[in-house]
C-alpha positions as CSV (number, residue, x, y, z in Angstrom):
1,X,-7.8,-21.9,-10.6
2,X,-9.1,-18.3,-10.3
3,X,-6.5,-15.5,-10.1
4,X,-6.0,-13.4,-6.6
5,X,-3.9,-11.3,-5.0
6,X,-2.4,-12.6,-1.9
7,X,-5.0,-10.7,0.6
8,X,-7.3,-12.8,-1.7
9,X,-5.8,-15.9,-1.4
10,X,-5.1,-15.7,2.8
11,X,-8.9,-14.6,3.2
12,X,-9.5,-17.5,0.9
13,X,-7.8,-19.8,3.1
14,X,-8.6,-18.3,6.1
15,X,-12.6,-19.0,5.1
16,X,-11.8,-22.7,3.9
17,X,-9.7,-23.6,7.4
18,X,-12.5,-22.2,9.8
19,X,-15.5,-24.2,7.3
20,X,-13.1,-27.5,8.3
21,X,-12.0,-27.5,11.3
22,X,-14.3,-25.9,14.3
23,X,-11.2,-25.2,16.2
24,X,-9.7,-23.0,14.0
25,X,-9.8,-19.5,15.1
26,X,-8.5,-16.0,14.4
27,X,-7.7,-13.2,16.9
28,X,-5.9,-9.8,16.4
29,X,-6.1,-5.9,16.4
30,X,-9.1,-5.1,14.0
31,X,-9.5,-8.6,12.7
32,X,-13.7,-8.9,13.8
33,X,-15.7,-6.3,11.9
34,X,-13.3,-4.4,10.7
35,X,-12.0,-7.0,8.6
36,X,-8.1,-5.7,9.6
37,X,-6.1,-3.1,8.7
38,X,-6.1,-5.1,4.8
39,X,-9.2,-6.8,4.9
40,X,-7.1,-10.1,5.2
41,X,-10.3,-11.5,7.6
42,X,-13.2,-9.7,6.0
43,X,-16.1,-11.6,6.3
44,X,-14.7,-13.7,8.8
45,X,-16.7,-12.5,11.7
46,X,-19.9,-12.0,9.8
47,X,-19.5,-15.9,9.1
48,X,-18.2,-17.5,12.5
49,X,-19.0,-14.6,14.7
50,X,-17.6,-12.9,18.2
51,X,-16.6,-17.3,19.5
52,X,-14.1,-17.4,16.8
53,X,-12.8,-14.3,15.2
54,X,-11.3,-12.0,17.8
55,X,-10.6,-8.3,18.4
56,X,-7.5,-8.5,20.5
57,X,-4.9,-6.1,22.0
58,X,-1.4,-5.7,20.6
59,X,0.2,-8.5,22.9
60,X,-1.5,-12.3,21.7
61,X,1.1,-14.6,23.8
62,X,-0.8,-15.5,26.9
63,X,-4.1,-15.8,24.9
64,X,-2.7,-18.2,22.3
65,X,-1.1,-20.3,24.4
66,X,-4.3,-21.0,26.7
67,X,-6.2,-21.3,23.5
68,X,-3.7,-24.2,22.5
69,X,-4.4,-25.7,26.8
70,X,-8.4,-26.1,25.4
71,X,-7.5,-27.8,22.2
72,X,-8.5,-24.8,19.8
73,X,-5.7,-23.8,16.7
74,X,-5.5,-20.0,17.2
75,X,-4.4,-18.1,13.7
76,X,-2.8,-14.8,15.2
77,X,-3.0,-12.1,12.9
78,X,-0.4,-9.3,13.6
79,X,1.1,-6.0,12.2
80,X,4.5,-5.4,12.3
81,X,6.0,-1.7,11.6
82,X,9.6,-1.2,10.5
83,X,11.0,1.8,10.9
């Protein structure tokens, strides 16, 4: 099993879930080309493009839930600040 670090491992299984399972996709602030704020979903978009991996706004309810009505398995990625 090779060693990773935990952005490592998520972008690792992040890769693996959308090569499965067609429905599987990710949305958030920064998460296409970018790659997020900690690369978590680099190489994401280059792989499964603008259909599945989704620059979104801050609030992600609405869209997940109609993603859920047409059968798709949204993975929402979001920041949270503590102050």
């Amino acid at each position: 099993m090779p060693v990773m670090n935990i952005i490592q491992a998520v972008n690792d299984a992040l890769h693996l879930e959308m090569k499965r399972d067609d429905r599987v996709v990710v949305m958030g602030e920064d998460v296409g080309r970018v790659g997020g704020v900690f690369r978590v979903t680099q190489g994401l978009w280059d792989e499964f493009g603008d259909d599945r991996v989704i620059d979104t706004p801050a609030d992600l309810r609405h869209l997940r839930i109609g993603l859920r009505l047409h059968r798709r398995a949204p993975f929402a990625a979001r920041r949270r600040f503590i102050s």
